[in-house]
N, C-alpha and C positions, 0 to 999 in steps of 0.2 A: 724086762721088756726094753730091748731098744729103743730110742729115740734119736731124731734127729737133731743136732744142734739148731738148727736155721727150721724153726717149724712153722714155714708158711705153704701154702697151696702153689703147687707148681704154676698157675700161671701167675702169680703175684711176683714170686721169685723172677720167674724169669725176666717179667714186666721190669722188675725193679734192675735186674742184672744191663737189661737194654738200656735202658734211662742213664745210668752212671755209665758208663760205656762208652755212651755217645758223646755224654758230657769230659769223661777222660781222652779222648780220639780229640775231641776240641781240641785239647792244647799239643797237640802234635804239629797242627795248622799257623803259619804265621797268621799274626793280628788282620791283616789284608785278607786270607783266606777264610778266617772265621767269621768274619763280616758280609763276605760274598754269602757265606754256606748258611748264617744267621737268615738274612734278605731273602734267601731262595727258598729254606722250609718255615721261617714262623709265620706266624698269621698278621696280615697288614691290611684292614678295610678299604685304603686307601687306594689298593689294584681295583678295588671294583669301581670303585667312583672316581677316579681321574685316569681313567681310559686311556689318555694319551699318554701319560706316565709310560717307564722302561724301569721294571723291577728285575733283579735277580732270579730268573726261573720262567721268565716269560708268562706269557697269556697261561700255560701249563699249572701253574705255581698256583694260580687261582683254584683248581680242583685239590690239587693234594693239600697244601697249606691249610687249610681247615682243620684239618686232623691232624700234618706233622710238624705243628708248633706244639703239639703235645709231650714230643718225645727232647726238646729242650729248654736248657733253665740258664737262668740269668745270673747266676754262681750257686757255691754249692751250700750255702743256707737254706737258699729256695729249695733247692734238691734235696735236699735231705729233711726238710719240716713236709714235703709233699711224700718222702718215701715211707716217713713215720707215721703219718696218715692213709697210707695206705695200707702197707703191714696193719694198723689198728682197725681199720672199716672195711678195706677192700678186701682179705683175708676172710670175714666172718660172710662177705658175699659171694667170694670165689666158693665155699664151701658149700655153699649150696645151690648154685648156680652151675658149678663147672667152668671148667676153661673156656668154651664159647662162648657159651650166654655172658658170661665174665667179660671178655674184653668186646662183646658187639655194645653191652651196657657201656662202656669206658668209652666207645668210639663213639656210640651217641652222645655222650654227656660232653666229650671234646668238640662235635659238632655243633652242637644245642652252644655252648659257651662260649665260641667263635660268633654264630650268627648274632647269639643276643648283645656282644659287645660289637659286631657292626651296627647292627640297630642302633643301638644309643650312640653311637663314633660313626656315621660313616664316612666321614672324610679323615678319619684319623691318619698320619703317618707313620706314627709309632707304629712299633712290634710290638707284637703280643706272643709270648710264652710261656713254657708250663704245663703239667699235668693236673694243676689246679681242677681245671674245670672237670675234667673225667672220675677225680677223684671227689670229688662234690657231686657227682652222678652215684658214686659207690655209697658213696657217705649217705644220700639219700633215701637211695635204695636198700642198705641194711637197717635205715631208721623203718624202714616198712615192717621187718620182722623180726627184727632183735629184743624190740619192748615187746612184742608179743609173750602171752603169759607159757611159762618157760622158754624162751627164746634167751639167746646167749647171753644177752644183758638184761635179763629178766627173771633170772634163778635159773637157766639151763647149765650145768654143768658136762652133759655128754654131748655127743657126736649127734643126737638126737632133738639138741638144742637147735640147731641150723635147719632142722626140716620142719621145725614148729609151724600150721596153717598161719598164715601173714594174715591179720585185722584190714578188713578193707578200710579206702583211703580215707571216710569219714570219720571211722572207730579210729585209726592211728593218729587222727589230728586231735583227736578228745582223750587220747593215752597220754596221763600228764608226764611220764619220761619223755616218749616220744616229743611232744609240746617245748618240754623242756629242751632240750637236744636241738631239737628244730630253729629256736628261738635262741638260741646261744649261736648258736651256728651263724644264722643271719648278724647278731652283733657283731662276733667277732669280723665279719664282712663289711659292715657299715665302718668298723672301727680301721679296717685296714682302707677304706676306699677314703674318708676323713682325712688319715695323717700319711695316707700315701704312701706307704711299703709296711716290709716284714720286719726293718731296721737293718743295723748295719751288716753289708756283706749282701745285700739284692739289691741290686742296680734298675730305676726304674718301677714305676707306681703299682698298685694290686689291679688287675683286671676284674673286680669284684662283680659287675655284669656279667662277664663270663662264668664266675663260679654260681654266680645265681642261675644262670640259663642250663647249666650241668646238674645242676642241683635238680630243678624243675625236671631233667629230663630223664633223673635218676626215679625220681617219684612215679613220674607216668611207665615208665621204660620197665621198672621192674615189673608190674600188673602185664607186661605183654609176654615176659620173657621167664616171670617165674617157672623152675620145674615144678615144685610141689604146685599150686595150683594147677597145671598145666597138665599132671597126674591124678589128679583125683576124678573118681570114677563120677560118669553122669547117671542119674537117675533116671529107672523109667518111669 
């Protein structure tokens, strides 16, 4: 049987193909241009609350910027510890979800992790970048049915493992993997928003609000958007 070398779910791949992309197109840009092009798509709290302010992208910049400070990274450490994390979580949800429900989940969890790091910043001026937060929607969202019993990370071994009925959200919080998972998760969060980055080679602090508010959005998001729930027949 053939296989493919690169054996992720086509919209992972491609998700991941975009991401480095844009990130290698950056350095085609002089220093002056990537600056302009940074200011114009990441996410900056500081458009909505200093009003009179003159940002890169204008009043415009305010709708899309929520979601496309998603699609860049502050060098390629960042980049690549987010694409490792995806390939490992976002992969086991692209497979059960599909390619839509896939990136509508990704595009919440990037909105969700934008608003909640205005919330707590709104006067911030800093940029905020990253697929952190979308990827902490995925991350969330596989925790819903992966410790399920035979679920991928729960002794499923087949293809049959990714369609296992997901534990509602009470039963996943009392699944001591899931608990476990959950609770590591938030550390490692606390630990980055503490000492202030990934270390050397990311420029500028962890938006760990935002990974929480993607996180959170991943939790609610997958109950709206799961297939297999979403398939299973009703009783009369």
């Amino acid at each position: 049987m053939n296989r493919r070398a690169i054996n992720l779910p086509p919209a992972v791949l491609w998700l991941a193909v975009v991401l480095i992309a844009i990130h290698l197109l950056r350095h085609l840009l002089s220093a002056q241009q990537d600056e302009t092009f940074i200011l114009t798509f990441a996410f900056i709290p500081q458009r909505y609350t200093a009003l009179g302010m003159t940002f890169p992208g204008g009043t415009a910049a305010r709708y899309w910027s929520p979601l496309t400070y998603a699609f860049l990274h502050a060098g390629y450490v960042h980049l690549i510890v987010n694409l490792v994390w995806m390939a490992s979580f976002g992969a086991a949800l692209a497979r059960r979800f599909g390619s839509a429900r896939f990136l509508a989940l990704a595009a919440a969890g990037a909105l969700a992790g934008a608003l909640a790091h205005c919330i707590m910043h709104p006067a911030d001026p800093g940029i905020v970048v990253g697929a952190s937060a979308a990827i902490s929607g995925m991350m969330a969202a596989t925790a819903r049915f992966a410790f399920s019993p035979g679920g991928p990370l729960a002794g499923g071994v087949t293809d049959a493992a990714y369609l296992v009925p997901a534990e509602s959200m009470l039963a996943a919080v009392q699944n001591p993997r899931a608990v476990t998972f959950i609770l590591i998760w938030f550390a490692v969060n606390l630990v980055f928003g503490v000492t202030g980055g990934l270390g050397a080679g990311v420029a500028g602090t962890i938006a760990w609000e935002a990974h929480i508010g993607g996180f959170l959005a991943g939790l609610v998001g997958f109950s709206l958007l799961d297939p297999v729930r979403l398939s299973r027949p009703v009783a009369d």
